[in-house]
MIDO-131679 format. One line per 8 residues: number of its first residue (from 0); their letters; for each residue x, y, z of C-alpha. Coordinates in nm, 2 decimals. Example, Ala and Ser with C-alpha at 12.3 -4.5 7.8 and 13.67 -1.06 7.14 Angstrom:
<pts>
0) AS) 1.23,-0.45,0.78 ~ 1.37,-0.11,0.71 $
</pts>
This chain:
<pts>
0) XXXXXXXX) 12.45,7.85,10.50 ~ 12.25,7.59,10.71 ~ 12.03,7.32,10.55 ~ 11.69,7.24,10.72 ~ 11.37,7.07,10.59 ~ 11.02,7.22,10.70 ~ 10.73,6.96,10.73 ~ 10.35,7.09,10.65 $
8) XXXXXXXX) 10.08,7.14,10.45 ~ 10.26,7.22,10.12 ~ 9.99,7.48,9.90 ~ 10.09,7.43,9.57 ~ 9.93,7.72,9.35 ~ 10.06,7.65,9.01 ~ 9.87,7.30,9.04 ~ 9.60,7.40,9.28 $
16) XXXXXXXX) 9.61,7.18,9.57 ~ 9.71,7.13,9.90 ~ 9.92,6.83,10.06 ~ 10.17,6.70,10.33 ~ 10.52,6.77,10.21 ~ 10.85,6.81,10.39 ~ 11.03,7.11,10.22 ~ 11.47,7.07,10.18 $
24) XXXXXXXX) 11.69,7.38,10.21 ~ 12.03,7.37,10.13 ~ 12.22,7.67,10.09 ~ 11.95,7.93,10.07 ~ 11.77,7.74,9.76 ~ 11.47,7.48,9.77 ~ 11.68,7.11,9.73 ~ 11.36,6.93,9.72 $
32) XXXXXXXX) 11.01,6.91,9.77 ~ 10.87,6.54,9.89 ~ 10.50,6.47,9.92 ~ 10.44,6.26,10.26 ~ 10.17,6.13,10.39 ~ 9.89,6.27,10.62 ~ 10.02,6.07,10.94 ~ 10.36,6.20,10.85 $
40) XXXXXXXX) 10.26,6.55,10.93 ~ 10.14,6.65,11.27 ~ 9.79,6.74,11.27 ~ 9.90,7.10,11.43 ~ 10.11,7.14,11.17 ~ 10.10,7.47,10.96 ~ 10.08,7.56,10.59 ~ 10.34,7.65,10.40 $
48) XXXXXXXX) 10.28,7.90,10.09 ~ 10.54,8.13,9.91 ~ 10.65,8.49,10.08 ~ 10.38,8.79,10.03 ~ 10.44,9.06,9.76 ~ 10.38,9.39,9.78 ~ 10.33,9.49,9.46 ~ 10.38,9.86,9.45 $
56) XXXXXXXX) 10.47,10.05,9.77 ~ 10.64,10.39,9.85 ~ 10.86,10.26,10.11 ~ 10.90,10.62,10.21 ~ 10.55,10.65,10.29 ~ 10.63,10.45,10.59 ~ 10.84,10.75,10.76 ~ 11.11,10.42,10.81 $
64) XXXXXXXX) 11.44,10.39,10.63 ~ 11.40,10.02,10.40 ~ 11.56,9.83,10.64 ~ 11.30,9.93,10.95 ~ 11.01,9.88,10.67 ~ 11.16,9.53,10.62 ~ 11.20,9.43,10.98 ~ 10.84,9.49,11.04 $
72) XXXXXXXX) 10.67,9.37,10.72 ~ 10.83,9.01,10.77 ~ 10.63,8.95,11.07 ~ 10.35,8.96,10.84 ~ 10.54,8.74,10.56 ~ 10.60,8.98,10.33 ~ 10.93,8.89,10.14 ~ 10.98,9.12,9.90 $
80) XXXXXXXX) 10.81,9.47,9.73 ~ 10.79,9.66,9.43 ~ 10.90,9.96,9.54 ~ 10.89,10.34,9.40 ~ 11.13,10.55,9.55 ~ 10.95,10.84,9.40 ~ 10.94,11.01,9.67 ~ 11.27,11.07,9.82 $
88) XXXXXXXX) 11.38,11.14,9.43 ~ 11.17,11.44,9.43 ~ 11.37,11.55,9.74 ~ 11.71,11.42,9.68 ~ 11.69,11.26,9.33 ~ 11.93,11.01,9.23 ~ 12.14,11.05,9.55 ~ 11.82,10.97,9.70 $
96) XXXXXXXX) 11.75,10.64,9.51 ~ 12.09,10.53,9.55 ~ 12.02,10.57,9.93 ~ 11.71,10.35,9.91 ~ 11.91,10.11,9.73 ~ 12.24,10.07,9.94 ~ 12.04,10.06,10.25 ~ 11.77,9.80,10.12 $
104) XXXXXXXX) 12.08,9.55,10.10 ~ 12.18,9.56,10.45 ~ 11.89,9.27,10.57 ~ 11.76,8.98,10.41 ~ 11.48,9.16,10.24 ~ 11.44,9.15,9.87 ~ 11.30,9.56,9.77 ~ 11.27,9.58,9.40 $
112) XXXXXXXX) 11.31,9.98,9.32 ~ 11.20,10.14,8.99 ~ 11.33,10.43,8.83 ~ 11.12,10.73,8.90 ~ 10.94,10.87,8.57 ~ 10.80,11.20,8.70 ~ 11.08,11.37,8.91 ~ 10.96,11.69,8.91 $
120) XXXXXXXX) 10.58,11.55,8.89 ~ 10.44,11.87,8.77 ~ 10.59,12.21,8.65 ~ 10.35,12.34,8.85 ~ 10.50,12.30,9.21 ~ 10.86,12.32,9.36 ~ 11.03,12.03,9.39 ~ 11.40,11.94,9.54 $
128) XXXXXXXX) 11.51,11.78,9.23 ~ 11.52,11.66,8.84 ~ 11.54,11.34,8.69 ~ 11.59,11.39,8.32 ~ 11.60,11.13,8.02 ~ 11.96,11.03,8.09 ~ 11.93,11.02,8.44 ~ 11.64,10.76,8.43 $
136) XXXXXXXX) 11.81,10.53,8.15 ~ 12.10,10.55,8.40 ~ 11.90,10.41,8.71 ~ 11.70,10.13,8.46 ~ 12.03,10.05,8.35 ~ 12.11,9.89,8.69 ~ 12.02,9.51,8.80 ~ 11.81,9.69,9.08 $
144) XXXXXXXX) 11.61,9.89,8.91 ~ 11.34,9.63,8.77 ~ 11.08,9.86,8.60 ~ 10.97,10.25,8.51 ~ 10.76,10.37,8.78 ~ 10.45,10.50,8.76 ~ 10.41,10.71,8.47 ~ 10.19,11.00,8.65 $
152) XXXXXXXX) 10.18,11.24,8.39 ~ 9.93,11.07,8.19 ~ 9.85,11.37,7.96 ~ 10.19,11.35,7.83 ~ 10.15,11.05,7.72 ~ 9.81,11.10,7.58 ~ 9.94,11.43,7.36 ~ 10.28,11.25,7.32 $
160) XXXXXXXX) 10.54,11.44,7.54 ~ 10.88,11.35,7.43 ~ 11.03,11.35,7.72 ~ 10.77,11.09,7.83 ~ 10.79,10.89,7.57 ~ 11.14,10.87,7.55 ~ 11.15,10.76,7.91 ~ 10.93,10.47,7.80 $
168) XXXXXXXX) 11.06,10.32,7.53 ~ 11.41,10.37,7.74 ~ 11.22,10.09,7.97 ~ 11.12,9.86,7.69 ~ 11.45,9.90,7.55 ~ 11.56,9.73,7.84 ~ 11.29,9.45,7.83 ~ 11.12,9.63,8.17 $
176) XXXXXXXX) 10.77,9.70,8.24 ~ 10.64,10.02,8.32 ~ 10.39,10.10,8.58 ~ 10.09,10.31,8.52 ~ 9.91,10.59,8.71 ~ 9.58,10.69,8.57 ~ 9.30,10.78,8.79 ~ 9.00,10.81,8.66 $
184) XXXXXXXX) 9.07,10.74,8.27 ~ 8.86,10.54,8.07 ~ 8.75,10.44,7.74 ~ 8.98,10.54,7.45 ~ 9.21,10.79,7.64 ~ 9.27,10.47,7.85 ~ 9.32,10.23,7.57 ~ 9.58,10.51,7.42 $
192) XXXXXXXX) 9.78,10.53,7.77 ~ 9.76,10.15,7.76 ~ 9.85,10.11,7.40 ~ 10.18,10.32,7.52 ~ 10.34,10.02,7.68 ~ 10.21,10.09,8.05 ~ 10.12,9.78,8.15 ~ 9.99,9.82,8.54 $
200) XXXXXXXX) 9.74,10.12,8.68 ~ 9.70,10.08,9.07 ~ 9.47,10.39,9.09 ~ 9.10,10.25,8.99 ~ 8.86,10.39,9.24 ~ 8.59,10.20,9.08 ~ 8.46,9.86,8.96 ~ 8.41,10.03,8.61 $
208) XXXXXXXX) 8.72,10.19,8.60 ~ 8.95,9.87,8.66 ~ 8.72,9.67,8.45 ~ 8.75,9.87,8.13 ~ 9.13,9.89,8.19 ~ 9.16,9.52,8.24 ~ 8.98,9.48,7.92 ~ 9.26,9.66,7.74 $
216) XXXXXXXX) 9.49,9.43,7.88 ~ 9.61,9.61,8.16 ~ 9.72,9.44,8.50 ~ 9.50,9.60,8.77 ~ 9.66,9.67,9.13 ~ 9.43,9.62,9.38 ~ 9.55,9.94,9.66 ~ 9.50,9.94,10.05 $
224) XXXXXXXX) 9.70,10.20,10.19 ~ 9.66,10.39,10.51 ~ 9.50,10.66,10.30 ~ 9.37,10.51,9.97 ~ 9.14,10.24,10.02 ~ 8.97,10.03,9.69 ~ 8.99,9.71,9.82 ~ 8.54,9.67,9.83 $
232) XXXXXXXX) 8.53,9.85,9.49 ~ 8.75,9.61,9.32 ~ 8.75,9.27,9.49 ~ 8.47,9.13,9.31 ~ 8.68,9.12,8.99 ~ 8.91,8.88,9.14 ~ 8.72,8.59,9.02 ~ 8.77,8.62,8.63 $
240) XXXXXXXX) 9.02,8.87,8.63 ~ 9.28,8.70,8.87 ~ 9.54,8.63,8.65 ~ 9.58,9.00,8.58 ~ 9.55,9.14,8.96 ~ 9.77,9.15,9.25 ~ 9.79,9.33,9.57 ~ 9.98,9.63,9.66 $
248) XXXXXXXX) 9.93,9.95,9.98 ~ 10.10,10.23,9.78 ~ 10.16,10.42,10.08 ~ 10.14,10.25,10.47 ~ 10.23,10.43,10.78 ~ 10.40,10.31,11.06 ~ 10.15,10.18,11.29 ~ 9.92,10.01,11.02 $
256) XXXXXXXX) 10.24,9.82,10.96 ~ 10.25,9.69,11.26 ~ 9.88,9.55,11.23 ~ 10.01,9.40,10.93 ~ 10.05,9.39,10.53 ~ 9.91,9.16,10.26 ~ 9.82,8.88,10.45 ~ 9.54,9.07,10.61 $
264) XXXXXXXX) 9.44,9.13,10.26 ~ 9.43,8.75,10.14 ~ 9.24,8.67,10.46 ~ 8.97,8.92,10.34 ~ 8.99,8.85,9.98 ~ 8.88,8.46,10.12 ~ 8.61,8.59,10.36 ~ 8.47,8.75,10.05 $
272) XXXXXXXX) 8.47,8.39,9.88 ~ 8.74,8.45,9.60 ~ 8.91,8.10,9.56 ~ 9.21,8.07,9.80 ~ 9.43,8.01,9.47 ~ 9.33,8.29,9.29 ~ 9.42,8.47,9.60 ~ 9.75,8.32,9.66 $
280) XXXXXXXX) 9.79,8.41,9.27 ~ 9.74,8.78,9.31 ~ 9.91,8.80,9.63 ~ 10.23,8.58,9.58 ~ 10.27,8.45,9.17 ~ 10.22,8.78,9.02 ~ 10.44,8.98,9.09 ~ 10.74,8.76,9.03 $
288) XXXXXXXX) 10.58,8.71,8.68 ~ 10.51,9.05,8.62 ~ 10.84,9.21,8.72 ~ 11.09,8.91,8.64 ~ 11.19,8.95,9.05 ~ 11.44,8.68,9.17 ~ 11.18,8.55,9.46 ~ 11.17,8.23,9.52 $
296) XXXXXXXX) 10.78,8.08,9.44 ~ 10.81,7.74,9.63 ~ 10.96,7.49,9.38 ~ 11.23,7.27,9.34 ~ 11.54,7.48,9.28 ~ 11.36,7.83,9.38 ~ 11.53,8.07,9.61 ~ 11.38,7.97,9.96 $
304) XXXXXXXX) 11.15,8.22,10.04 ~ 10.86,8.12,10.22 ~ 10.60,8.14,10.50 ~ 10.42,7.90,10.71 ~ 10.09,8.04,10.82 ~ 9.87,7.88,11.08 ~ 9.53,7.84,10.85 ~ 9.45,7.98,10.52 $
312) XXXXXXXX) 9.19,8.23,10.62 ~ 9.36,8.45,10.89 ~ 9.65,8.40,10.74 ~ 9.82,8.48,11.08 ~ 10.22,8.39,11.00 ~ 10.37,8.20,11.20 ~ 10.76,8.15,11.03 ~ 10.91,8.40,10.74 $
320) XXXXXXXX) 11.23,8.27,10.54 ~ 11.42,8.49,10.29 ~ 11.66,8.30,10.12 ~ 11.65,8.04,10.35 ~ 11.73,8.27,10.66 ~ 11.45,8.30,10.89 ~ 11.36,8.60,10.93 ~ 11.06,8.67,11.16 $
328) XXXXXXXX) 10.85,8.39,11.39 ~ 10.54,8.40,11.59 ~ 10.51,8.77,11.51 ~ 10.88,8.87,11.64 ~ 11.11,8.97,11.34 ~ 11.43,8.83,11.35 ~ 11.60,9.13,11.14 ~ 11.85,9.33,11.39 $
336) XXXXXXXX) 11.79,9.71,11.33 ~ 12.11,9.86,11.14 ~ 12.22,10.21,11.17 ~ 12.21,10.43,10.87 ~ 12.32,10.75,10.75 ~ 12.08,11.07,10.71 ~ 12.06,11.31,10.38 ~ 11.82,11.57,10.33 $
344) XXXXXXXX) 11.73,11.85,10.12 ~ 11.57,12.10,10.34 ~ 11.66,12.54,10.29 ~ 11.39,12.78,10.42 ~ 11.35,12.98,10.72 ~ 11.08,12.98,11.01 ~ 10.76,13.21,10.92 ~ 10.59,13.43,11.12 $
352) XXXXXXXX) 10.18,13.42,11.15 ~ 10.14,13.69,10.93 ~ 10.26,13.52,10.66 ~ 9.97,13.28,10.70 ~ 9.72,13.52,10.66 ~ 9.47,13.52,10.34 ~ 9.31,13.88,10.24 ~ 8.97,13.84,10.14 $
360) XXXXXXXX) 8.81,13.96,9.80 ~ 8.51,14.11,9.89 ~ 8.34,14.11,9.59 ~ 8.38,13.74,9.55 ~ 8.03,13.55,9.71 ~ 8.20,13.21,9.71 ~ 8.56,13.05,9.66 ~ 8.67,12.70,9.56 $
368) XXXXXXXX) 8.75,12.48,9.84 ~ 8.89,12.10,9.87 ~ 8.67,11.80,10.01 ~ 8.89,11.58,10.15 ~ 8.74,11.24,10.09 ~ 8.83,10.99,10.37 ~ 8.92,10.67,10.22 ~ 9.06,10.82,9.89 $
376) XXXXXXXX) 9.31,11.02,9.73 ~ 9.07,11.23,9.50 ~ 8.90,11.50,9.70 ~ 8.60,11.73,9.49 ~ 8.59,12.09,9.45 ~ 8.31,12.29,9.62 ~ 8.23,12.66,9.58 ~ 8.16,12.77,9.95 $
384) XXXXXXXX) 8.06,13.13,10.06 ~ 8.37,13.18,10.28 ~ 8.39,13.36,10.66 ~ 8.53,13.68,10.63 ~ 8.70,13.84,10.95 ~ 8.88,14.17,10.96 ~ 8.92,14.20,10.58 ~ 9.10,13.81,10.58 $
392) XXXXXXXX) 8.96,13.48,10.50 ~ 8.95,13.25,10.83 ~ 8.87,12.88,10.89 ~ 8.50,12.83,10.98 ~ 8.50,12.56,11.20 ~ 8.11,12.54,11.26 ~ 8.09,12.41,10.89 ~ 8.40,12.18,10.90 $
400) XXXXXXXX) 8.64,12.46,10.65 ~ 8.98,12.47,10.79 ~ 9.27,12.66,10.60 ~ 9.49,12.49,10.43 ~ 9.84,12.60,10.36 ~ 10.21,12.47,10.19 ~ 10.51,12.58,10.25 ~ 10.79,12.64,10.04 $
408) XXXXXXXX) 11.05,12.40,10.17 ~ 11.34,12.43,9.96 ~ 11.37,12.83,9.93 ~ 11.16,13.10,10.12 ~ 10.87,13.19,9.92 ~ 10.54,13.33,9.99 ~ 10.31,13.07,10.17 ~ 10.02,12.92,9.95 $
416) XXXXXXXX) 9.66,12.91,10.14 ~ 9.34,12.77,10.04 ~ 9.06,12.63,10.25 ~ 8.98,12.25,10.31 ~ 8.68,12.05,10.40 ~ 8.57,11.68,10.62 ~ 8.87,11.73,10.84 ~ 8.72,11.76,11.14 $
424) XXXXXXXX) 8.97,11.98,11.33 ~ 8.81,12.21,11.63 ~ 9.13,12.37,11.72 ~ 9.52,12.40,11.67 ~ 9.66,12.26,11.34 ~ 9.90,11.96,11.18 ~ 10.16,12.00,10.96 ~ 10.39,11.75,10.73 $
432) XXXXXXXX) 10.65,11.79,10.54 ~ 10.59,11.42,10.42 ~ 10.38,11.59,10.10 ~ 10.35,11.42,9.75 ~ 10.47,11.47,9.52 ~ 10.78,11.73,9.58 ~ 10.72,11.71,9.95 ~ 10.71,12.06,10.10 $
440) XXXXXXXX) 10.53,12.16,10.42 ~ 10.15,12.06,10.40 ~ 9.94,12.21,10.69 ~ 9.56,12.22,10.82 ~ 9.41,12.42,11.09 ~ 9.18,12.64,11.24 ~ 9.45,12.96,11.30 ~ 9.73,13.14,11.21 $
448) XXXXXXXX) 9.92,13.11,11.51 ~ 9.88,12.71,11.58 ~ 9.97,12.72,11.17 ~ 10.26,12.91,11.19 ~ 10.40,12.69,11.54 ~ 10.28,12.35,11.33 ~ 10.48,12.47,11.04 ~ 10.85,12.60,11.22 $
456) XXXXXXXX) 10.85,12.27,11.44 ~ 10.89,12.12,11.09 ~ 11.15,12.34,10.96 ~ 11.34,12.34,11.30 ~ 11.36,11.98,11.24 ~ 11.42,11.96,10.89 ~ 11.13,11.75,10.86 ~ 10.84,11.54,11.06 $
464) XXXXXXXX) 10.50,11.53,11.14 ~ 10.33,11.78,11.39 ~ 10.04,11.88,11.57 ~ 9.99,12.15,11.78 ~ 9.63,12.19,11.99 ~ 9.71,12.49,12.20 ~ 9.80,12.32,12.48 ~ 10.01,12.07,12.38 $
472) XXXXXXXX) 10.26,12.01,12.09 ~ 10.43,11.68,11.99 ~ 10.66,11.67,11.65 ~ 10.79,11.30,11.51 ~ 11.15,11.43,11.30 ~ 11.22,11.26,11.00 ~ 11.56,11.35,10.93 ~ 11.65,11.16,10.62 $
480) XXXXXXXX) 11.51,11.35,10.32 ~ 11.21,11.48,10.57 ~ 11.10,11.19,10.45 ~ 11.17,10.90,10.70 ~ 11.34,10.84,11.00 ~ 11.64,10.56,11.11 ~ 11.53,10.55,11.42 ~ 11.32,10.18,11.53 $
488) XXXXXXXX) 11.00,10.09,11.33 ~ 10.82,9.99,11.62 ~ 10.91,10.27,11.83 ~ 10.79,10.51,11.57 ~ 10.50,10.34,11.52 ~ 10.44,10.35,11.89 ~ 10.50,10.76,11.86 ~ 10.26,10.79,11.51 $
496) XXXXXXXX) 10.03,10.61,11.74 ~ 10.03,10.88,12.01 ~ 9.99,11.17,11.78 ~ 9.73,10.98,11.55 ~ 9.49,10.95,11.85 ~ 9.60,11.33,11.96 ~ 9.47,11.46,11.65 ~ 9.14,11.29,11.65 $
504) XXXXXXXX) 9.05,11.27,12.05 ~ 9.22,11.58,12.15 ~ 9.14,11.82,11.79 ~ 8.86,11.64,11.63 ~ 8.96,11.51,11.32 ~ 8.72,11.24,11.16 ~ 8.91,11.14,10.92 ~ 9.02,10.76,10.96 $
512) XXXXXXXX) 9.44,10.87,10.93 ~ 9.45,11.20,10.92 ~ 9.83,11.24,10.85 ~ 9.85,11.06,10.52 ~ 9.53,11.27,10.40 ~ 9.69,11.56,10.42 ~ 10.03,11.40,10.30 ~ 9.78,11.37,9.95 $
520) XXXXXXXX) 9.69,11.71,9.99 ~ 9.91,11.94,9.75 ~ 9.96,11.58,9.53 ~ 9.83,11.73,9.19 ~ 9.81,11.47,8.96 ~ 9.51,11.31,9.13 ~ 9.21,11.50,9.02 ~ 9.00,11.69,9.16 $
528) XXXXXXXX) 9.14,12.03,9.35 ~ 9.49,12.03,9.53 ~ 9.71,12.30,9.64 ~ 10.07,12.34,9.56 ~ 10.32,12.58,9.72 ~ 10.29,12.78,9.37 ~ 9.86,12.80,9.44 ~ 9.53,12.60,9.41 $
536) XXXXXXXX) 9.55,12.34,9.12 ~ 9.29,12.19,8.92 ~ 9.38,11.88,8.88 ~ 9.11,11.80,8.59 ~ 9.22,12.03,8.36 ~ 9.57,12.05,8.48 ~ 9.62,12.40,8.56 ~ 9.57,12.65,8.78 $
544) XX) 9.25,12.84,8.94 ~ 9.28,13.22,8.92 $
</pts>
């Protein structure tokens, strides 16, 4: 492997400060570190700072296959995530984590993959597969699995679920931390889920929330995703707290990628006045502490990775180096795409339109409905008086209710239909099979025809994102696990693009990325109202409405 040296602005965050240092690489590892002095350095000269972390991130949620996500998060200087494979377990299970793994290797990217904890998520929904006790002690038994992910069944934990709880201590067995998932809990039921060993909750929607969490000695995730957004709500505890913080986007499509990744993150978190340090802290230190991850933090005998930025408040990256290979530069990555295989998990049958249709009770006056709340992955329940046509419940488009349905995608079974609010749409529909947490077909929109078309694009595909206005139809395929796509990152960004601004200029939606809303649709553990492919869920009380 080459040797270099790298002359800049050394930031030094262990010590806090800042100074002109020419940085050695030999073989992929930091050789040495040698302050200069200023004249030594060119005045143009940028700063260098350790790789970006993504601290939790369903790599999936990307609709690109690891190495894709990698290529494009490196422009950014992101080095390395935390990453869940949740999702393509609930598909494929450990076939499917064993695919996220084997492909992560093939760039110079370092992904750090937990063992899912809640594969099925819920009883309550269909999903493609099980991960049992042994299965998980299995995955954290591997040197790539670095952590439990997110335990989302928090009442199990709270009443004791063996299952949980043996999946847990398997973890701390192992000396590996677990990640929580707990929206909404406070007090002592969150001091109880703490007290559990769950050291991390990246779901705090409020101020409140994260600061009564972080005063049980939990780590608090700071999440801005494409559909989930809490940076404002929980900034502001950066200042005391930032020792115990750290970034992460959960879930980030294609084209939000592109824009870019933690960095823009830090740059806001300085605009806000948080110390640059405590910032580079959260964003870069950590993680690596947290999770015990073999990333190199810009020291003497650390693995070289490492950024050089062109200021420390945009944060724009100019060079990206993962163990000393240089990986992106002035916003071109330098990672060659590599072809990958495809599995998938995908068994039902086109419907028809009358499948889709939803008789009406007529003695009910009002039925529950989902507000979609843009920004978030909660949504509230409202009791609406619903528009009744021909004997069947239909979309009312003059008050913003659209049906919502899920399909089955693993057997045929009869389709599930409720009604949702806030999305906007004025005609056609969209449809996903990219829907947490056991990923059958989520759809919204204003018929049963555009439904029903929306819906067997999906299936004639085996998976993707669609949208159908009446007049014109476009489908992205994902064909590995319906999940995600091999093809080019930036090409399918350029296509999520197109059908992004279809949906809102062409159908009306409002909301600010309509897709991954609706991905969080039929996603029951967040509270309040869901729907599953089994019917509407309460996601408060855990069960479901009659």
């Amino acid at each position: 492997m080459n040797s270099f040296t790298i002359r800049g602005n050394l930031v030094d965050i262990f010590n806090k400060e800042i100074f002109p240092a020419e940085v050695i690489v030999e073989n992929g590892k930091i050789a040495a570190i040698n302050k200069m002095t200023d004249s030594a350095v060119e005045n143009d000269a940028g700063y260098i700072l350790p790789g970006f972390i993504d601290a939790h991130v369903h790599i999936e949620s990307s609709m690109l296959i690891p190495s894709e996500f990698a290529r494009m998060a490196v422009v950014h200087g992101t080095v390395a995530t935390v990453s869940d494979p949740h999702e393509i377990a609930n598909v494929c299970g450990m076939e499917g984590v064993k695919y996220m793994i084997t492909n992560g290797k093939t760039v110079p990217f370092k992904f750090n993959f937990g063992a899912p904890s809640c594969v099925p998520a819920t009883i309550f929904e269909t999903a493609g597969a099980t991960l049992g006790v042994q299965e998980v002690k299995e995955l954290l038994q591997k040197d790539e699995i670095k952590y439990l992910a997110e335990m989302m069944n928090f009442p199990g934990v709270l009443f004791n679920d063996n299952e949980v709880m043996q999946k847990i201590a398997a973890a701390h067995e192992l000396g590996k931390p677990v990640d929580g998932h707990a929206p909404g809990l406070r007090g002592a039921d969150a001091m109880k889920y703490i007290d559990a060993g769950i050291s991390t909750d990246h779901e705090c929607f409020t101020k409140e929330e994260a600061a009564d969490k972080l005063g049980f000695g939990m780590k608090i995730l700071i999440r801005e995703g494409s559909a989930a957004k809490n940076f404002e709500a929980l900034i502001d505890l950066m200042h005391e707290h930032y020792e115990n913080m750290m970034f992460c986007s959960d879930d980030k499509h294609p084209d939000s990628l592109e824009l870019g990744h933690i960095n823009r993150l830090c740059a806001r978190a300085v605009a806000k006045g948080i110390d640059l340090f405590k910032v580079l802290q959260a964003a870069c230190v950590n993680p690596v502490m947290h999770y015990r991850l073999d990333v190199g933090l810009l020291r003497a005998g650390d693995v070289a990775d490492f950024i050089i930025v062109k200021d420390l408040k945009e944060f724009l990256v100019e060079k990206t180096f993962v163990n000393g290979i240089r990986v992106a530069e002035n916003g071109v990555t330098k990672i060659a795409s590599q072809s990958a295989a495809t599995i998938n998990n995908f068994n039902c049958t086109p419907k028809k339109a009358e499948d889709f249709l939803f008789a009406a009770q007529e003695e009910i006056a009002t039925i529950p409905v989902i507000e979609v709340l843009d920004g978030q992955l909660i949504t509230n329940k409202l009791m609406l008086t619903p528009k009744i046509e021909n004997g069947f419940y239909v979309s009312d488009t003059e008050n913003d209710v659209v049906k919502i349905v899920v399909v089955n995608r693993y057997a045929d079974a009869p389709v599930a239909k409720a009604f949702i609010k806030n999305f906007g749409l004025k005609k056609g529909a969209i449809a996903s099979s990219v829907a947490h947490d056991s990923h059958n077909i989520v759809a919204v929109g204003v018929d049963d025809e555009s439904l029903c078309e929306a819906v067997n694009m999906i299936i004639e595909e085996q998976g993707g994102i669609s949208a159908v206005d009446g007049t014109h139809k476009m489908i992205i395929p994902l064909p590995v696990a319906g999940l995600m796509t091999n093809e080019d990152g930036y090409k399918v960004a350029a296509a999520y693009i197109t059908i992004d601004k279809m949906v809102k200029e062409e159908m009306g939606s409002t909301l600010g990325s309509p897709f991954m809303s609706l991905s969080f649709m039929a996603l029951l553990v967040i509270p309040e109202l869901k729907l599953s492919d089994k019917g509407l869920f309460d996601g408060k009380n855990f069960k479901f409405i009659n």
